[in-house]
C-alpha positions as CSV (number, residue, x, y, z in Angstrom):
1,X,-23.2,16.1,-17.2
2,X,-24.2,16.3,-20.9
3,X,-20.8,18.4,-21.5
4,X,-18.7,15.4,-19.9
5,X,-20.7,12.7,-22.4
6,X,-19.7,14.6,-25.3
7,X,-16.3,15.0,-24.3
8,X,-15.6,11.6,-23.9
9,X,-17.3,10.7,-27.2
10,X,-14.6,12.7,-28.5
11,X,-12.3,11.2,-27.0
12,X,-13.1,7.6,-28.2
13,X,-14.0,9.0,-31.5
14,X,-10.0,10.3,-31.5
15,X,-8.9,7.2,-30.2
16,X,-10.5,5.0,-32.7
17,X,-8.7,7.4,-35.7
18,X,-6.2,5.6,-37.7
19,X,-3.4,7.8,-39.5
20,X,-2.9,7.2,-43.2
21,X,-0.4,4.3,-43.6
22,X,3.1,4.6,-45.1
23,X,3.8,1.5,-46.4
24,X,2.3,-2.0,-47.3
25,X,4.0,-4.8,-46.1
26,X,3.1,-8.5,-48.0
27,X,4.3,-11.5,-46.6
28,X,7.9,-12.7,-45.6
29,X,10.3,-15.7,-46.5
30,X,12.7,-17.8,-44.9
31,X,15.7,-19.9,-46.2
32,X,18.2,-21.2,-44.6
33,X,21.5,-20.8,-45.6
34,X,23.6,-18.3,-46.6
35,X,24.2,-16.5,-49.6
36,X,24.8,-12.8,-50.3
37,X,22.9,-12.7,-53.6
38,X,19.7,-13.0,-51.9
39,X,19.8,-9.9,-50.7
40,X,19.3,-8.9,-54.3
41,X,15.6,-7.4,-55.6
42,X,16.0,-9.9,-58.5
43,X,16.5,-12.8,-56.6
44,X,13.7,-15.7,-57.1
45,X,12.2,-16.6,-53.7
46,X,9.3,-18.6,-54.5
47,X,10.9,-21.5,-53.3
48,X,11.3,-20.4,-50.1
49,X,9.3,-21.0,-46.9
50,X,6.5,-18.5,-45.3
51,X,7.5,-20.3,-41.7
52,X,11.2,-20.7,-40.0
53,X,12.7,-23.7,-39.0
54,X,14.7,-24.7,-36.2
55,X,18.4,-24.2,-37.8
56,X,19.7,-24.1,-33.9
57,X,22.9,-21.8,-34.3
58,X,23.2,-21.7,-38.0
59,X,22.6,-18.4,-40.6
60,X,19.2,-18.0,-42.5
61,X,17.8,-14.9,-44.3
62,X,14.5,-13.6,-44.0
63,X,13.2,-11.3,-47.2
64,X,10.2,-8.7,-47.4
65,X,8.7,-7.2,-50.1
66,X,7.2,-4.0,-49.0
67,X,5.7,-0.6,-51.0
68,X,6.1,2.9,-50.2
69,X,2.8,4.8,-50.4
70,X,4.1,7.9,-51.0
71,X,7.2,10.0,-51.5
72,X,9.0,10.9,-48.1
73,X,8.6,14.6,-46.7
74,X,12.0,16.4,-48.1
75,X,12.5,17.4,-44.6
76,X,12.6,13.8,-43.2
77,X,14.5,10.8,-43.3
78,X,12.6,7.2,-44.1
79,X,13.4,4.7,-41.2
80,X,13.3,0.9,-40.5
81,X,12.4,-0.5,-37.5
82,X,13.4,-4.2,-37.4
83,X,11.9,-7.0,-34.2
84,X,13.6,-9.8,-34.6
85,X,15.1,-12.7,-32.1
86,X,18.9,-12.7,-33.1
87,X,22.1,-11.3,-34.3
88,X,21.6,-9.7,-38.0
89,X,22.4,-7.6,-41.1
90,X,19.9,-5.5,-42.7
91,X,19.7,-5.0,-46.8
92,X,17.5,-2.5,-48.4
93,X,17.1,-3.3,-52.1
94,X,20.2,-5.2,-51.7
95,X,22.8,-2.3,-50.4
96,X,23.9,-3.3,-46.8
97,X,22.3,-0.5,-44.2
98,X,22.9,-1.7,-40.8
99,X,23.6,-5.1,-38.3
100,X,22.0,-5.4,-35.0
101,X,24.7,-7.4,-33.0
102,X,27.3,-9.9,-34.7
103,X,26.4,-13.0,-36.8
104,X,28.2,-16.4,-35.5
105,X,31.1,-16.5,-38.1
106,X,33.8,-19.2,-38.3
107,X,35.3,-19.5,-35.3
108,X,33.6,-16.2,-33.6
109,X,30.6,-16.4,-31.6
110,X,27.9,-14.9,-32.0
111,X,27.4,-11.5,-30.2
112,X,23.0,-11.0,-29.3
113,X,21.5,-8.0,-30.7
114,X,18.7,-6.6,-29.5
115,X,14.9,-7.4,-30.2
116,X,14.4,-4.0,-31.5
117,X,16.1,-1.9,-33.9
118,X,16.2,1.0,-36.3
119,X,17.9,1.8,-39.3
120,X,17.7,5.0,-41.6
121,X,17.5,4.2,-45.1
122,X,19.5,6.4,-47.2
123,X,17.0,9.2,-49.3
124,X,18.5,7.5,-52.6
125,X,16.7,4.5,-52.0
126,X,13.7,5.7,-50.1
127,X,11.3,6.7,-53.1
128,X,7.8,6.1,-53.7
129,X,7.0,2.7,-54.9
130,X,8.0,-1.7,-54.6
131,X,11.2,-2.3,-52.1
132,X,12.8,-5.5,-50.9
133,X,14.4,-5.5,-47.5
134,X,16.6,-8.7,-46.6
135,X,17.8,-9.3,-43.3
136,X,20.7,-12.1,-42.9
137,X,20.6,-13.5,-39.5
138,X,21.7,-16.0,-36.5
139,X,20.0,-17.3,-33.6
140,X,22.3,-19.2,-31.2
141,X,20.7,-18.3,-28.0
142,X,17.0,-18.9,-27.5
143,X,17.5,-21.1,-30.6
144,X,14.1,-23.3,-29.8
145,X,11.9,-19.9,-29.9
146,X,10.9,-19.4,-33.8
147,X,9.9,-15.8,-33.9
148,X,8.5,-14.2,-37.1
149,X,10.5,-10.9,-37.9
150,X,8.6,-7.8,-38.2
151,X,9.1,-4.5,-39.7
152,X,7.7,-1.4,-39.9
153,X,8.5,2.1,-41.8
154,X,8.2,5.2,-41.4
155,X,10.0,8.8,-40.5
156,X,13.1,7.8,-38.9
157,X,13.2,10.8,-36.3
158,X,9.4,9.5,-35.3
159,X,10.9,5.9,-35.0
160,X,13.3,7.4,-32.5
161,X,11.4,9.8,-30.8
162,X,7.9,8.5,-30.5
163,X,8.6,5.6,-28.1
164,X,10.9,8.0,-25.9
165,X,8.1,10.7,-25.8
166,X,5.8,8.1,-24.2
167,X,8.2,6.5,-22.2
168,X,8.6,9.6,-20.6
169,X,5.0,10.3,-19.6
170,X,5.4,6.7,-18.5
171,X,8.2,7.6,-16.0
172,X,6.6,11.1,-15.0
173,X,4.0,9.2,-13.4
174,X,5.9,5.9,-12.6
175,X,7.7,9.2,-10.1
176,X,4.5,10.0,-9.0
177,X,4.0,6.5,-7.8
178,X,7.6,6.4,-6.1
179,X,7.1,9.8,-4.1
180,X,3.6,8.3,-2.8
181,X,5.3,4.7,-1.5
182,X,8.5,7.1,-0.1
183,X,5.5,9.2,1.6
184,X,3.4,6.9,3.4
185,X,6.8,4.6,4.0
186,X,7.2,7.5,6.2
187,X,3.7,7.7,7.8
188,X,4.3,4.0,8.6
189,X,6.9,4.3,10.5
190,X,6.2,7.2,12.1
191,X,3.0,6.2,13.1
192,X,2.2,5.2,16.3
193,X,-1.1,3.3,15.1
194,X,0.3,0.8,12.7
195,X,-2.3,0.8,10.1
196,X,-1.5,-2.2,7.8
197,X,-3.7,-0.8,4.5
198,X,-0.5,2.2,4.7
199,X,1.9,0.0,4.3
200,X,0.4,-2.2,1.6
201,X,-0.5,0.6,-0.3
202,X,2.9,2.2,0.2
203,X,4.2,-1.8,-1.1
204,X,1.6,-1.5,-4.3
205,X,2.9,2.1,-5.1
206,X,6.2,0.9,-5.6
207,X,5.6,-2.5,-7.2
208,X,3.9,-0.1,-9.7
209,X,6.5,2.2,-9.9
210,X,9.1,-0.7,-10.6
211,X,6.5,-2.5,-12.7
212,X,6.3,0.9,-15.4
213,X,10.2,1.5,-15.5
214,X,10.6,-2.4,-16.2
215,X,7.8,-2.4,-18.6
216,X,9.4,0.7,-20.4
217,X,13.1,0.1,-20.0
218,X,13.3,-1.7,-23.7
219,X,13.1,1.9,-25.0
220,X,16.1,3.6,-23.7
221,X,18.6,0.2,-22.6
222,X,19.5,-2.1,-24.8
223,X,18.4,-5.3,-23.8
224,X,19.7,-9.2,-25.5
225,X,17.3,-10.6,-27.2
226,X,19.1,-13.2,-24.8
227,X,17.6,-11.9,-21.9
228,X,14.3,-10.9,-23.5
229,X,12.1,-13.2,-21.4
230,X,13.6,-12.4,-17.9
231,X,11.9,-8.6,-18.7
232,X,8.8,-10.1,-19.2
233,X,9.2,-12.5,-16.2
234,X,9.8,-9.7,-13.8
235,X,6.6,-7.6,-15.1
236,X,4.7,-10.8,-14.9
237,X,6.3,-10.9,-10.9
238,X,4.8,-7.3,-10.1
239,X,2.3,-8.2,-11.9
240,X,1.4,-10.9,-9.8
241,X,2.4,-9.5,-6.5
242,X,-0.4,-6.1,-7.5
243,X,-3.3,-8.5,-8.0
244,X,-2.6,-10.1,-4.7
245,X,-1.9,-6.8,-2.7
246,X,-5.0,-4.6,-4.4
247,X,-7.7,-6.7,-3.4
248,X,-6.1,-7.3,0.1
249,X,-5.9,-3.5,0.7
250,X,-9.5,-3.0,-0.1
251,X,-10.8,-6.2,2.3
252,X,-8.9,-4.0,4.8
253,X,-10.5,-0.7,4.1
254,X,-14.4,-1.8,3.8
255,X,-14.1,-4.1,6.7
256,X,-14.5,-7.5,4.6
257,X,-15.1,-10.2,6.9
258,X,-13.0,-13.0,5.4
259,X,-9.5,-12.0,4.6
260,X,-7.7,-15.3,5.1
261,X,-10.4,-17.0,2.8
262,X,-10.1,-14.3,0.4
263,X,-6.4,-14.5,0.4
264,X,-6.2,-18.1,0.2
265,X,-8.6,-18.3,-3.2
266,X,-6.5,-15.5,-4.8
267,X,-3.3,-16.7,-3.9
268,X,-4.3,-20.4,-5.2
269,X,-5.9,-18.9,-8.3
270,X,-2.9,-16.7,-9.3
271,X,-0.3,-19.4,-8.6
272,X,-2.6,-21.8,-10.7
273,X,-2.7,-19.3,-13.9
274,X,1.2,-18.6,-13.2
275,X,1.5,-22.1,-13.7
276,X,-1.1,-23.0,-16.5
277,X,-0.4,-20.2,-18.6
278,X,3.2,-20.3,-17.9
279,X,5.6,-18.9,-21.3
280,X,2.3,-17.0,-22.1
281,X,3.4,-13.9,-21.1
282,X,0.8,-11.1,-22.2
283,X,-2.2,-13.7,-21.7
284,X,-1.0,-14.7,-18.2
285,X,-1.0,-10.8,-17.3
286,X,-4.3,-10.7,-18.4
287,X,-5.4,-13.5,-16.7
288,X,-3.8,-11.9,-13.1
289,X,-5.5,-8.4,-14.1
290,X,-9.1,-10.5,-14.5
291,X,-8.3,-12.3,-11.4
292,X,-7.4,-9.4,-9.4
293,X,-10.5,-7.6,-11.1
294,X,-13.5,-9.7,-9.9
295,X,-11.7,-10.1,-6.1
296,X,-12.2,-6.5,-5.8
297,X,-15.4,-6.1,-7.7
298,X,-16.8,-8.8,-5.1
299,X,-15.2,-6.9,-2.1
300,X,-16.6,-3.5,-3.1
301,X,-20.3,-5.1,-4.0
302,X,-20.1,-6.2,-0.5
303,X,-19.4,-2.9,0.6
304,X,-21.7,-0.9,-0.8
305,X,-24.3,-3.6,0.2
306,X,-23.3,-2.3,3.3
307,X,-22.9,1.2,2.8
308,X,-19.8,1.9,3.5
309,X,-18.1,5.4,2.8
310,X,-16.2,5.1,-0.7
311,X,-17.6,2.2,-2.2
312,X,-19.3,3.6,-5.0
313,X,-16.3,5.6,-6.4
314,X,-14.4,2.9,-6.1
315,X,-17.2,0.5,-8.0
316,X,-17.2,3.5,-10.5
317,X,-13.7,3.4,-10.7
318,X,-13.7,-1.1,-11.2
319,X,-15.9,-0.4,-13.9
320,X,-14.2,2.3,-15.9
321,X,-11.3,0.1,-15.9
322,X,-13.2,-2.5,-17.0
323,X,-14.5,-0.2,-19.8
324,X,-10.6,0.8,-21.0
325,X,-9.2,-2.8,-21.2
326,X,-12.3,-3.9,-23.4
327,X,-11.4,-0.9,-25.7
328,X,-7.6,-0.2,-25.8
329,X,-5.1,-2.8,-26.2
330,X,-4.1,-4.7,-22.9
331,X,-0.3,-3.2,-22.8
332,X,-1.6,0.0,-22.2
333,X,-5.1,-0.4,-20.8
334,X,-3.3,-2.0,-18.0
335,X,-1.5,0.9,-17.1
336,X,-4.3,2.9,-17.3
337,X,-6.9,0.8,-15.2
338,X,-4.1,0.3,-12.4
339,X,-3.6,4.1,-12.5
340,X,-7.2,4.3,-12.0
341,X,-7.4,1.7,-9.6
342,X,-4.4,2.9,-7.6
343,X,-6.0,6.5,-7.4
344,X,-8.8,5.0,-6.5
345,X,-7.0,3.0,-3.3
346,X,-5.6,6.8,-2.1
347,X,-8.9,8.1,-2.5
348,X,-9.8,5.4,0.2
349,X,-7.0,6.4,2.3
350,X,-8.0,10.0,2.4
351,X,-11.1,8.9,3.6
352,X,-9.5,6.6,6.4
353,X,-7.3,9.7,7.4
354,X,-10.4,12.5,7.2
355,X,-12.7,10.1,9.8
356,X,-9.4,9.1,12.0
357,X,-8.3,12.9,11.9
358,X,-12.3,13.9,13.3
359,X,-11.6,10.6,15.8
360,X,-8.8,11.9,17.2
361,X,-10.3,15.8,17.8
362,X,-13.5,14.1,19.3
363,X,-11.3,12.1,21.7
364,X,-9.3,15.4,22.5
365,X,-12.7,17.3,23.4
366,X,-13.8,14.6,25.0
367,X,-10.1,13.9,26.9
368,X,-10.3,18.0,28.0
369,X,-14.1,17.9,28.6
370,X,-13.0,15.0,31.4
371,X,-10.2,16.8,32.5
372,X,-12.5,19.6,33.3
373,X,-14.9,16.8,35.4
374,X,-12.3,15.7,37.2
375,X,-11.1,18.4,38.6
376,X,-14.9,19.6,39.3
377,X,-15.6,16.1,40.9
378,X,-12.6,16.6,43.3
379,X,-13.4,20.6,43.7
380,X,-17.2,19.2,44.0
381,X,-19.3,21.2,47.5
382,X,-20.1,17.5,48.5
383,X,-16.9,16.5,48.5
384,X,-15.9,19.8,49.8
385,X,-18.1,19.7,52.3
386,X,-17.7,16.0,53.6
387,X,-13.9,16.9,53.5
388,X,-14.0,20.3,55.9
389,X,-16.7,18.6,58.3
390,X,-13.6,15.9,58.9
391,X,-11.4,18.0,58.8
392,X,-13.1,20.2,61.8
393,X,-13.6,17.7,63.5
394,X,-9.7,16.2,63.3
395,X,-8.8,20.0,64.3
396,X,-10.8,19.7,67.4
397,X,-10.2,16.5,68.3
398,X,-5.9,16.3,67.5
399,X,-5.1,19.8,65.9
400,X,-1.3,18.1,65.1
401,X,-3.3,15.4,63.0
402,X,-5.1,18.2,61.6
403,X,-2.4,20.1,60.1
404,X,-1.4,17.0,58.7
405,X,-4.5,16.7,56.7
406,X,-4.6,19.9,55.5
407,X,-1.3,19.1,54.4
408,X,-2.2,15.8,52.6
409,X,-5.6,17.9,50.7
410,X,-3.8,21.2,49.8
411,X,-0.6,18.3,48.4
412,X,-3.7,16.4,46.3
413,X,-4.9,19.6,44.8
414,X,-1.2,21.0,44.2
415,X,-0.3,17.7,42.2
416,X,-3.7,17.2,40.6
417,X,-3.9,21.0,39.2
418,X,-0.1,20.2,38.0
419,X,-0.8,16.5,36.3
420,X,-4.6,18.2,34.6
421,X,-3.2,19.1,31.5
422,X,-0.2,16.6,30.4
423,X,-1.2,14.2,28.3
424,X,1.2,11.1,30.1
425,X,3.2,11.6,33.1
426,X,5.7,9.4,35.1
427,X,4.1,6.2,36.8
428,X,6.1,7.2,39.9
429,X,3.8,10.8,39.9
430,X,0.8,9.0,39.4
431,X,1.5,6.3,42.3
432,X,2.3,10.1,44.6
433,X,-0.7,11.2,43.7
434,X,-2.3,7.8,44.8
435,X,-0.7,7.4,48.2
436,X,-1.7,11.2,48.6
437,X,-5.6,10.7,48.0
438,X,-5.5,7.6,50.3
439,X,-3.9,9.4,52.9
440,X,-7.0,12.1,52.8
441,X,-9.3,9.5,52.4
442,X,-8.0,7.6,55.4
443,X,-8.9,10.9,57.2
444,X,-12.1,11.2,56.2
445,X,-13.5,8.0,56.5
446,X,-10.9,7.0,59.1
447,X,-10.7,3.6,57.7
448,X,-6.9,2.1,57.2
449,X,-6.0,2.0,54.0
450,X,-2.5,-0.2,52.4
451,X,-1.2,0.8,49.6
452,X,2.0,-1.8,47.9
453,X,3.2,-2.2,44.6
454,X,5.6,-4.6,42.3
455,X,7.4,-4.6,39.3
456,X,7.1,-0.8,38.5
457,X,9.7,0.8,35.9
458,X,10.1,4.3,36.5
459,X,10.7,5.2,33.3
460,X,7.4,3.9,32.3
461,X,4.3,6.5,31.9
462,X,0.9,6.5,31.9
463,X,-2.0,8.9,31.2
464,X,-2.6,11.3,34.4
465,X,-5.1,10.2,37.4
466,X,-6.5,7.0,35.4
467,X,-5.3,4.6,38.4
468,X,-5.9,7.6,40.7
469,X,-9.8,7.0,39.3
470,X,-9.8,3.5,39.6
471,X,-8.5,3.9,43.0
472,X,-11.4,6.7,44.0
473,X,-13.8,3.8,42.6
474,X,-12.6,0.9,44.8
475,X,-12.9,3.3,47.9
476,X,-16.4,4.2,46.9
477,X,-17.9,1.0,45.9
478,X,-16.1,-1.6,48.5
479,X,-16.3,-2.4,52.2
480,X,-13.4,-2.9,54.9
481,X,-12.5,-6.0,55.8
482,X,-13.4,-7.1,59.6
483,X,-9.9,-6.2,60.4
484,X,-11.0,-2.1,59.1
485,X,-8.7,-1.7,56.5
486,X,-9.3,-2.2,52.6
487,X,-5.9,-3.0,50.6
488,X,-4.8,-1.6,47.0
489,X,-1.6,-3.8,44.7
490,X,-0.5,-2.3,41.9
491,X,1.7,-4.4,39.3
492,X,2.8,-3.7,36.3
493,X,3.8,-6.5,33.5
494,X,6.4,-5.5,31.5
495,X,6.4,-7.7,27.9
496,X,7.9,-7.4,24.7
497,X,3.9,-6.9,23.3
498,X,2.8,-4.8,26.0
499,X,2.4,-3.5,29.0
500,X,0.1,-4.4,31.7
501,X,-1.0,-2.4,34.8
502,X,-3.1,-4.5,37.1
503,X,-4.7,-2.9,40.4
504,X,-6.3,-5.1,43.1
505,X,-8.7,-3.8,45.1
506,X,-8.5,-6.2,48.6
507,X,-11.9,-5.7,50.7
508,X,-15.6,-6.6,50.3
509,X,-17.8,-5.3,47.4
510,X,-20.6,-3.7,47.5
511,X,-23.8,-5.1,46.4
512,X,-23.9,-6.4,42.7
513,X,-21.0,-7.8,41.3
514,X,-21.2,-5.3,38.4
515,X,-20.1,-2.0,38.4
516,X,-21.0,1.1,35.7
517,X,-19.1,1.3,33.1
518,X,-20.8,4.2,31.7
519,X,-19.9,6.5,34.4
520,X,-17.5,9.7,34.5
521,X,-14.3,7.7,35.8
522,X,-14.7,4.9,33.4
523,X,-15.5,7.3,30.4
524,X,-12.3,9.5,31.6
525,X,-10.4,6.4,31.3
526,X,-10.7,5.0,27.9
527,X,-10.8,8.7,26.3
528,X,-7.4,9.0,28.0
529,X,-6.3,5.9,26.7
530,X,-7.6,6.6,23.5
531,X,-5.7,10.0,23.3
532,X,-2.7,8.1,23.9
533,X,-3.0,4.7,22.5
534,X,-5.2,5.1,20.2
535,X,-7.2,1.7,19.6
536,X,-4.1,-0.8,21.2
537,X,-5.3,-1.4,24.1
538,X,-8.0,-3.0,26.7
539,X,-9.7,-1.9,29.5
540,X,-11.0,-4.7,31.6
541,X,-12.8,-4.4,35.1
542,X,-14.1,-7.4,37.1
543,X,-15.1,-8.9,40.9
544,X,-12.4,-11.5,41.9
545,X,-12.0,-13.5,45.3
546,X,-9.9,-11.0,47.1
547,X,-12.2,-7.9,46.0
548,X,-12.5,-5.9,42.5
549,X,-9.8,-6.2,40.1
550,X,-8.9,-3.6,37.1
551,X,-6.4,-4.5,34.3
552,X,-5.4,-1.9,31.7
553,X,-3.2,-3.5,28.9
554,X,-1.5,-1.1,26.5
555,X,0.3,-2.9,23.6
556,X,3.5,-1.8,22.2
């Protein structure tokens, strides 16, 4: 622990390191106008305005005294990075090194540079000591917008270099975050659960992804400064889309009780800074990162209030990012506290998909234990018993019968040692191995049984001997009706959202009009259902007019 505390003093003690600067830069000039002598050193500005003014699509020039530190490493060449709004020509002590677009001339228009630029300056004129660097320039688009120019300077080769170094580290991970929204696209899909925290995950991947090749892009295209703002209108987009998404994805994953209302305050919130702030572009990202912030940090108090798995690495996480914006600048602590916060959503997800993977084994013991209890409740010496007494006595009595329900038991156990182990099977098996039992049964107990069904598909399957179970619990727990015989309908439903199977039990029940739900059959049921289905669908079992009804819905 100490080790880790000392190693991050470190590495705010590195951070908060400033290297040695090159140059001093005083403050810059306007005019407007144009005349090439003011590119000259000698040239008296002190006329001249410290703020721009709105020339709409005319030329002005823009001059800035500057002083180099220190002579230039022989080895390197001195470079000029110019930001400026416009088309323009770039002077260094009055020799002409560079344009960044085309001025609007006399009868040709203007051609939009981009807002960044660099320029080598020639080693003649890169010594140690007072500079002048004029910059002649045009504005015709985005006339209304007054930017200052900046410069900076430095070794050209770091100019260069040095933004496309970081950009891509940027784009290394920005892949990182394309492969995981490609990956659990996939899952999604493939899933039959359709867990709704994958896919918005797999959406905020990508919107991050997107968001860090946008926000980088300026290094390696070269973007008008005419289309400037739709760059910084996009991030703020992704932007706003992440703040709304992030929050959602954790209500979803700790359970929070009121999404709607949460996503109806965000939403309202974010659309009202989009629309307060709007033109501010780095404060109204700020704003949505804040925003986005506190929903979470609200959602995850709430969670670990309750004590749900995860919380507090993802409060640790909330915090840490917290701890980066208030320390970095926000164009890269953003990057870094949605990294953060992003790791800290798949961490969450591995969670889901450790607990659903121990689920779904449990349910397989638990489906195989049953299967086991089935076959032992059918095998059982009291049923056994019970079914060789009747079965002497049919043998005695009509020995042709008899053969017939020897028949009928040895075509049960054939079908029901076949069906044990399959996970689903036709419904057109499973309605066999219905009509079989009752046939036994009708032996046995020598009480008529009817069996009818409606509306069956059979290319529709079901889980093996669940409706054979529900059928073995209407014949235990329900009386014949006067005329001696107790009915069974089967129906299925067949709906674009699901499936229905309804069985109707038609006799008198016994005694209390509810049933144990707690019991083998009912246990082998749902784990069956489970193992299929997973959690979409219901089980429902109730006393109606006729007799007992059973509906099973399975959604699609």
């Amino acid at each position: 622990m100490n080790r880790f505390i000392l190693f991050v003093i470190l590495l705010l003690s590195l951070a908060s390191c400033k290297k040695e600067p090159n140059s001093l830069v005083t403050d810059l000039v306007y005019q407007a106008g144009d005349d090439k002598s003011w590119a000259s050193p000698a040239y008296d500005d002190q006329n001249w305005a410290e703020a721009r003014t709105n020339i709409k699509d005319g030329i002005y020039w823009a001059r800035i005294p500057l002083q180099l530190l220190k002579d230039k490493n022989p080895d390197e060449h001195l470079g000029l990075k110019v930001n400026a709004f416009g088309a323009f020509e770039v002077y260094w002590d009055g020799i002409y090194i560079g344009k960044n677009g085309s001025i609007k001339q006399a009868g040709k228009e203007e051609s939009p540079g981009t807002e960044s630029t660099c320029f080598m300056i020639p080693d003649s004129l890169a010594g140690k000591g007072k500079h002048l660097v004029a910059i002649r320039a045009s504005q015709s688009y985005l006339s209304h917008d007054l930017r200052d120019v900046w410069i900076t300077v430095g070794p050209y080769d770091e100019l260069i270099k040095t933004p496309l170094i970081f950009a891509s580290f940027i784009n290394m991970t920005a892949g990182v975050f394309l492969v995981a929204a490609v990956y659990y696209l996939f899952i999604f899909i493939n899933s039959r659960k359709k867990d709704y925290a994958v896919l918005i995950f797999c959406i905020t991947s990508f919107l991050f992804f997107t968001l860090l090749i946008i926000e980088f892009s300026k290094f390696y295209i070269s973007i008008p400064y005419s289309k400037f703002y739709l760059r910084l209108e996009l991030i703020g987009l992704f932007n706003f889309l992440i703040a709304l998404l992030i929050p959602l994805y954790f209500s979803i994953q700790f359970h929070f009780k009121r999404k709607r209302l949460l996503f109806a305050v965000l939403l309202l919130s974010l659309l009202f800074i989009y629309g307060y702030n709007y033109g501010h572009y780095d404060l109204t990202s700020w704003c949505y990162s804040l925003v986005m912030w506190f929903a979470a940090l609200g959602i995850v108090g709430d969670a670990m209030r309750r004590k749900e798995k995860g919380a507090g690495i993802v409060m640790a996480g909330l915090l840490l990012s917290a701890l980066i914006d208030h320390f970095l600048h926000h164009d890269f602590s953003l990057f870094i506290s949605f990294n953060i916060i992003v790791l800290c959503m798949l961490y969450l997800h591995t969670i889901r998909t450790r607990d659903a993977e121990r689920e779904y084994h449990s349910a397989l013991l638990l489906s195989a234990r049953l299967k086991t209890e089935l076959l032992k409740k059918n095998i059982q010496p009291h049923f056994i018993k019970n079914t060789l007494t009747s079965l002497m006595d049919w043998i005695e009595e009509s020995p042709k019968q008899g053969v017939v329900f020897i028949q009928a038991l040895s075509a049960e156990f054939d079908l029901l040692n076949e069906i044990a182990e399959e996970t689903l099977i036709p419904i057109e098996k499973e309605i066999e191995l219905c009509k079989i039992h009752l046939k036994v049964m009708q032996f046995r107990k020598e009480i008529n049984y009817n069996w009818s069904d409606s509306g069956i598909d059979p290319k529709e399957t079901i889980p093996p001997a669940i409706i054979h179970t529900i059928l073995e619990n209407g014949i235990t727990h329900s009386k014949p009706l006067p005329d001696g015989s107790i009915g069974f309908q089967l129906n299925l439903l067949n709906q674009p959202e699901f499936k229905q199977y309804t069985l109707l039990t038609i006799a008198e029940n016994r005694g209390s009009k509810e049933r144990k739900k707690s019991g083998t059959g009912f246990r082998y049921i749902t784990a069956r259902l489970r193992e299929s289905y997973g959690e979409q669908w219901d089980f429902s079992s109730e006393a109606v007019d006729q007799g007992w009804k059973t509906t099973i819905k399975i959604y699609k």
